[in-house]
C-alpha positions as CSV (number, residue, x, y, z in Angstrom):
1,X,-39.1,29.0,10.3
2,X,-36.9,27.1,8.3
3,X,-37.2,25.9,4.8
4,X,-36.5,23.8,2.5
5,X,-33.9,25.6,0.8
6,X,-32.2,26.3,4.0
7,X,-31.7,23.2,4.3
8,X,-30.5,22.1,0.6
9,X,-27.9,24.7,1.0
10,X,-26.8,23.3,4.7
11,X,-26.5,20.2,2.8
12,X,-24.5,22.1,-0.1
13,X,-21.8,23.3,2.8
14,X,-21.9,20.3,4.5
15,X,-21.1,18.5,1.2
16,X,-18.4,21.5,0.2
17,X,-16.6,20.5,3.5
18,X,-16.3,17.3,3.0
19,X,-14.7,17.6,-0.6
20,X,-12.2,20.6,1.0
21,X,-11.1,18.3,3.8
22,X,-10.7,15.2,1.1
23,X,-8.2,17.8,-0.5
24,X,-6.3,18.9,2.6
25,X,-6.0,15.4,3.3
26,X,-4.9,14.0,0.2
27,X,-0.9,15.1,0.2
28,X,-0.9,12.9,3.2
29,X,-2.3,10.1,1.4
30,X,0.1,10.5,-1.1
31,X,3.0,10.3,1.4
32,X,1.5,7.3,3.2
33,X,1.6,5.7,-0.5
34,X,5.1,6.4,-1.2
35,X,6.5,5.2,2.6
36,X,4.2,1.8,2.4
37,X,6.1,0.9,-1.2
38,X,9.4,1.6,0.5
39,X,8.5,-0.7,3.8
40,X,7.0,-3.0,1.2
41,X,10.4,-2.8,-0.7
42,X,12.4,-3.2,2.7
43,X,10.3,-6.4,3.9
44,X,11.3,-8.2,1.0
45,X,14.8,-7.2,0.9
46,X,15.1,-8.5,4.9
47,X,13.4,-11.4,4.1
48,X,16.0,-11.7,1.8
49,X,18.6,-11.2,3.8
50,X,17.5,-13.4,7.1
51,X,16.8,-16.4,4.7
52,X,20.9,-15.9,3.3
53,X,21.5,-15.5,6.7
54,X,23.4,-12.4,5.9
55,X,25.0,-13.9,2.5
56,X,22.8,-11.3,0.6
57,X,20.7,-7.7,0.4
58,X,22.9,-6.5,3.0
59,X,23.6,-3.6,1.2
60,X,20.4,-2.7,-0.6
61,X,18.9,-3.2,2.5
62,X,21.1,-0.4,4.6
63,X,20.1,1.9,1.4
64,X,16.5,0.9,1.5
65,X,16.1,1.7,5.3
66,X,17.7,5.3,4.4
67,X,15.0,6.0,2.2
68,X,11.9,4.3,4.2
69,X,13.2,7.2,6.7
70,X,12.9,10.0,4.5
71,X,9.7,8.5,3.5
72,X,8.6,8.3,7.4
73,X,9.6,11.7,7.8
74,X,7.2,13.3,5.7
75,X,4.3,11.3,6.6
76,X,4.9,11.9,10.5
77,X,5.0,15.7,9.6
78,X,1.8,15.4,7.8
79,X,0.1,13.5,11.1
80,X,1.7,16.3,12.7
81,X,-0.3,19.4,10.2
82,X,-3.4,17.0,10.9
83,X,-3.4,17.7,14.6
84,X,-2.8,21.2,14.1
85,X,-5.4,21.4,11.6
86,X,-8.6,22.8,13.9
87,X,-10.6,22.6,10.8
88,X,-11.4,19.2,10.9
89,X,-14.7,18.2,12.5
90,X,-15.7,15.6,10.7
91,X,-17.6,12.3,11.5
92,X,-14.8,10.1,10.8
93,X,-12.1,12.7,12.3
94,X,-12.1,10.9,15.8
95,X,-11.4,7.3,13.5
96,X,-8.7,8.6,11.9
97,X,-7.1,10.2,14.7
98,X,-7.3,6.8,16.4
99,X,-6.0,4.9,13.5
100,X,-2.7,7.0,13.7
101,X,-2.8,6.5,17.7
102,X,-2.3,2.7,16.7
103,X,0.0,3.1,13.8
104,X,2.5,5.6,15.2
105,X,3.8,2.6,18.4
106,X,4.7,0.7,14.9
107,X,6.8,3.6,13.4
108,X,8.2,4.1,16.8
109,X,9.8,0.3,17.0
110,X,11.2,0.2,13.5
111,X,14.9,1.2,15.1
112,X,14.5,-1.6,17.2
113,X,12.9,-4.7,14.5
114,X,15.8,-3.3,11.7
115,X,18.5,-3.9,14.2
116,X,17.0,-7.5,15.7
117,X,17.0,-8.3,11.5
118,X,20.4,-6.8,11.2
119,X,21.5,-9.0,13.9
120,X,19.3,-12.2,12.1
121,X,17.5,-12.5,15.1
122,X,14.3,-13.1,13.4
123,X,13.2,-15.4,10.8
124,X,11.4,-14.6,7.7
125,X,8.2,-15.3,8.5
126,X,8.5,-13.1,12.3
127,X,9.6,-10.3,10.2
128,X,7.2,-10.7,7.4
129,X,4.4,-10.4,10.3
130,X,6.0,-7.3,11.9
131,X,6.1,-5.5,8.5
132,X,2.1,-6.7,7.7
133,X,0.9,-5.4,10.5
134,X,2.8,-1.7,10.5
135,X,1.7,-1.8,6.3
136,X,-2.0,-2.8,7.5
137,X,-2.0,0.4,10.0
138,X,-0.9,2.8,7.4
139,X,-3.6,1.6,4.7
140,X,-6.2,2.1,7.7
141,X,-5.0,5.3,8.1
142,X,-5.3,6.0,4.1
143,X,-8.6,4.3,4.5
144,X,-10.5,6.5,7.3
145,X,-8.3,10.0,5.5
146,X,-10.1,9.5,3.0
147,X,-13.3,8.0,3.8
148,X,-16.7,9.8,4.1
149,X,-17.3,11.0,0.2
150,X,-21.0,11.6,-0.4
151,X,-20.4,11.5,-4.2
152,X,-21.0,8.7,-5.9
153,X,-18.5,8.9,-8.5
154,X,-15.7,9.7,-5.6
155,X,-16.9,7.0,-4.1
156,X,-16.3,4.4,-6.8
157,X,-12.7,5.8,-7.3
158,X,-12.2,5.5,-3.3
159,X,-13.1,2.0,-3.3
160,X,-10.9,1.8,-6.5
161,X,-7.6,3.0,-4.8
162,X,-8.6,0.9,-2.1
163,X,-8.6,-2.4,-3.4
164,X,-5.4,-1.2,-5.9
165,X,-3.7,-0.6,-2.9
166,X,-4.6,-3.9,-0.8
167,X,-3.8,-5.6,-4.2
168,X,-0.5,-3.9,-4.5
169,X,0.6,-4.9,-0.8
170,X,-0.6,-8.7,-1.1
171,X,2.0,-8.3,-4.1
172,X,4.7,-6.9,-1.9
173,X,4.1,-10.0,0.8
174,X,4.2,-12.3,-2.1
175,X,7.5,-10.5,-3.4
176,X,8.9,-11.2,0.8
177,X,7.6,-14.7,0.7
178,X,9.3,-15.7,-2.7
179,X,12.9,-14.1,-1.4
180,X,12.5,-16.4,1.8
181,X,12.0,-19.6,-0.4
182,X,14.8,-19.3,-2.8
183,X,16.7,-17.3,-0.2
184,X,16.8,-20.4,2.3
185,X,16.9,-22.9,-0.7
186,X,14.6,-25.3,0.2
187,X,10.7,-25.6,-0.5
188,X,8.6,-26.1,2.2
189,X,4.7,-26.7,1.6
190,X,3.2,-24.2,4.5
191,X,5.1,-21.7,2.2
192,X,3.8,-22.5,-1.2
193,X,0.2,-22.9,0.2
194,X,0.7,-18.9,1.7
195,X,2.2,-18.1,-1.8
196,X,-1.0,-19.6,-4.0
197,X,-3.2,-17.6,-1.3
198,X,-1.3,-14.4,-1.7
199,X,-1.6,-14.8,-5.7
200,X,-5.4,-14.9,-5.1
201,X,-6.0,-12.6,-2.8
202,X,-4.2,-10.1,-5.1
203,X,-6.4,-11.4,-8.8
204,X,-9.4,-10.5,-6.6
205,X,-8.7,-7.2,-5.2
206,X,-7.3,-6.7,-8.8
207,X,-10.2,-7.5,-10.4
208,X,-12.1,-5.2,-8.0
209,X,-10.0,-2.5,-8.7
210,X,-10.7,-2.5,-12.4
211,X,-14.6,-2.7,-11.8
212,X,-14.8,0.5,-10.1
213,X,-11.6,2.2,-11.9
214,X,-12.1,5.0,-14.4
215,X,-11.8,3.7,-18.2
216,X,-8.5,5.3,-18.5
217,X,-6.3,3.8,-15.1
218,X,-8.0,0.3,-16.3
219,X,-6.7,0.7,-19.4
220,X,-2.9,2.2,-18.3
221,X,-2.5,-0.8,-15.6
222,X,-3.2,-3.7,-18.4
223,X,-0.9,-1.7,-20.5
224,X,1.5,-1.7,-17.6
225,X,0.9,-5.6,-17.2
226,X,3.8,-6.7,-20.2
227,X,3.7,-10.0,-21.0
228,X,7.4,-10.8,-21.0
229,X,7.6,-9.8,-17.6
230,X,4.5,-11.6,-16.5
231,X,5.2,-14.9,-18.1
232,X,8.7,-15.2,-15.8
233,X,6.7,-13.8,-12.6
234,X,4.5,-17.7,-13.7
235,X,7.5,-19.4,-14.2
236,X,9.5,-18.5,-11.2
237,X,6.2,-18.9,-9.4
238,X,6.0,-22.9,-10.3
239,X,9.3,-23.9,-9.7
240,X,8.8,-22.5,-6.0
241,X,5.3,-23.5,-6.0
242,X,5.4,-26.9,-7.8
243,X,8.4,-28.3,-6.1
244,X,8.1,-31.5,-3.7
245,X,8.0,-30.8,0.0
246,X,11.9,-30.3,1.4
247,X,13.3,-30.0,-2.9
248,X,16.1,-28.0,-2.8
249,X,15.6,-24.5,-4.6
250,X,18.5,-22.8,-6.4
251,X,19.6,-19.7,-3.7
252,X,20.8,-17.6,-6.6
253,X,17.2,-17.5,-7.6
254,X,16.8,-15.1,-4.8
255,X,18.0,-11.4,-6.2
256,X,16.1,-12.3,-9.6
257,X,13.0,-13.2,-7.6
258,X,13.1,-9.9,-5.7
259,X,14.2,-7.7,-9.0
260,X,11.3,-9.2,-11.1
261,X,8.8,-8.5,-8.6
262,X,10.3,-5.3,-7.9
263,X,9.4,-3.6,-11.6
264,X,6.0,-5.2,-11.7
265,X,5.6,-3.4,-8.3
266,X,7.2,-0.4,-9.1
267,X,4.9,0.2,-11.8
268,X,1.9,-0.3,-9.7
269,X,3.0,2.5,-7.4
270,X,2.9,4.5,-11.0
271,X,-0.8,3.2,-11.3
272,X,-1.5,4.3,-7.5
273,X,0.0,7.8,-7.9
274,X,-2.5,8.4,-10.9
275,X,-5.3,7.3,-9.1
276,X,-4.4,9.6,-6.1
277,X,-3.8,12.7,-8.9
278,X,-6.9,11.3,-9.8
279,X,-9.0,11.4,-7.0
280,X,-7.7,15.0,-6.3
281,X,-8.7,16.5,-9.6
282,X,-12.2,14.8,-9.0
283,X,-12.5,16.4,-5.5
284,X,-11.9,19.5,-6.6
285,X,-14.1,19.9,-9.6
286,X,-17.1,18.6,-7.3
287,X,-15.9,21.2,-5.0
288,X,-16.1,23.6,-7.7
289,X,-19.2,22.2,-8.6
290,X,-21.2,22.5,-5.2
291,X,-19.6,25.7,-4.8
292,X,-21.9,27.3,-7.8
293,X,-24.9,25.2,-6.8
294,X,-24.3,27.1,-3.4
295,X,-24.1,30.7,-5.3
């Protein structure tokens, strides 16, 4: 007959599992990470581009699309080791495996969407949607990799990347949506009432982020927040934001838009790559952990 502490130490190896496919699956997190801040980078640079209509980010564009396929590369070989990987048998396994069902269409028509924005086919806002929706496939995927955590303090970090990331990608739409404005030069209020939303939406998830974040990564993203840099991000804000419906906006604007967003962005993929390092070191010290209650 079966006991109690037969069934504490099924528990313990249940729990051990979990934390040893958290680690397995957390490279591939990391690689989903770095390829959604090189779409998110790409987005705003063919906004950028289809609101010139051609007259700029040609060429950062053509050298950005380089490196969001290097960055697809690795993260389709690491769906790739996850089907391979018989190991996995956990709860969520069959949603993640259907999360990358979805997202993988997406990857599949980027050759196609880069050549229709090559060819200014699109407008900003029809390219801005294509790129949300590929973005908001990956961060599922990130979501349901590493989802299932039993331990509390796990989970707090978990829903801490979460909302840093969600944070970080309302960011990168805002950072698409301001190269639009300035790129096509006039203001238009159905884009300044997306901006003020997108400038919300990121406080809050922001503010979530630093409720459940670990002293120290609250503490390193204000100290990433300098002041300089965040006072022209406001004022470049209200004179897109403020302007009369149909003002002109100066064009020229545009590059400086994109480049000021870009190193507030760039250093919250800093941020997120702590926070993954992070949640890796946790995971396997709990594993180590459970691993002597089991002995």
């Amino acid at each position: 007959m079966s006991t109690g502490l037969n069934f504490l130490v099924a528990a313990l190896r249940c729990e051990i599992d979990a934390l040893e496919e958290l680690a397995r699956t957390s490279e591939l997190v990391a690689d989903i990470g770095r390829l959604i801040h090189a779409l998110q980078r790409e987005r705003g640079l063919s906004n950028g581009l289809l609101a010139s209509r051609g007259e700029r980010f040609g060429a950062q564009r053509q050298e950005q699309i380089r490196e969001c396929l290097a960055c697809e590369q690795a993260v389709r070989a690491g769906f790739d080791a996850l089907a391979a990987d018989r190991r996995r048998h956990s709860a969520n396994g069959a949603r993640l495996f259907s999360r990358i069902a979805w997202v993988l269409p997406g990857m599949d028509a980027l050759p196609a969407l880069r050549s229709r924005i090559g060819a200014l086919e699109f407008d900003p806002a029809q390219a801005t949607a294509a790129f949300v929706k590929l973005v908001a496939g990956l961060l599922a995927v990130v979501f349901e990799a590493a989802d299932g955590a039993t331990d509390p303090e796990i989970s707090r970090r978990l829903v801490a990347m979460f909302n840093f990331m969600q944070g970080k990608e309302f960011a990168g739409q805002e950072r698409a949506c301001g190269a639009a404005a300035f790129g096509s030069g006039r203001s238009e209020p159905a884009r300044q009432q997306q901006w003020l939303q997108l400038i919300s939406s990121q406080e809050a998830c922001f503010h979530t982020f630093t409720e459940f974040a670990s002293g120290t990564l609250a503490s390193r993203w204000q100290a990433s927040q300098a002041p300089a840099q965040l006072a022209e991000l406001e004022r470049l804000r209200r004179i897109a934001c403020s302007a009369p419906a149909g003002a002109e906006l100066d064009a020229e604007l545009s590059q400086y838009w994109f480049d000021c967003c870009t190193r507030r962005i760039d250093a919250m993929q800093d941020i997120e790559a702590l926070l993954a390092a992070e949640l890796r070191e946790l995971s396997q010290s709990r594993t180590a952990q459970a691993r002597a209650e089991l002995q």
